[in-house]
N, C-alpha and C positions, 0 to 999 in steps of 0.2 A: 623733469616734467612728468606729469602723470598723465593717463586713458582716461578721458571720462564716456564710455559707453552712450549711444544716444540712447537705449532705455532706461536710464536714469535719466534723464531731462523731461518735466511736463510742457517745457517751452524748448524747441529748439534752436530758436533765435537764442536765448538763451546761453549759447555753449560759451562765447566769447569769453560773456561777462563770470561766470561759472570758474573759466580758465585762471581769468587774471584774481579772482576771490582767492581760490584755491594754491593760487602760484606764493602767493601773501603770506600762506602758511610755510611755504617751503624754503627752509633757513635752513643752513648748518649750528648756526650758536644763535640762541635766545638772549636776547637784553631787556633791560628793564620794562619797556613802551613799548614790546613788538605789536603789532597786530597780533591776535590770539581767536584760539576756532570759536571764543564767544563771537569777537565781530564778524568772524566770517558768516555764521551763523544769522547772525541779526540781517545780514546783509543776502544770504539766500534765502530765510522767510519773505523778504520784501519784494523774491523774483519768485515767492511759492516754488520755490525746488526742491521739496522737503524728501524726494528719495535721497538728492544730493547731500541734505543734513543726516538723514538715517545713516547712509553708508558713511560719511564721516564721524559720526558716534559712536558705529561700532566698529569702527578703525578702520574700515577697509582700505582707505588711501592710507600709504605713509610718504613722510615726507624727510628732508635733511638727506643726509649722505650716506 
């Protein structure tokens, strides 16, 4: 599981949905169909959490094992 800082959140209702995005990326082994950080992506412009998209662009979270 990762920290998500509440200043990176512009909503902080927000965190839940943030969490369970975020958690979607976090796999040990990639398959075909995973979810991938384009959806995650698609899916935090639609909660406007675009620091959350910044920091996952420039890698700040990692994810897997």
């Amino acid at each position: 599981m990762i920290l998500i800082p509440d200043e990176f959140l512009n909503d902080k209702d927000n965190l839940s949905k943030v969490y369970e995005i975020l958690d979607k990326l976090d796999y040990d082994i990639k398959g075909y169909d995973d979810y991938t950080e384009d959806d995650a992506i698609k899916e935090l412009k639609e909660l406007n959490e675009d620091i959350i998209i910044e920091k996952l662009n420039s890698g700040f979270f990692t994810f897997g094992a």
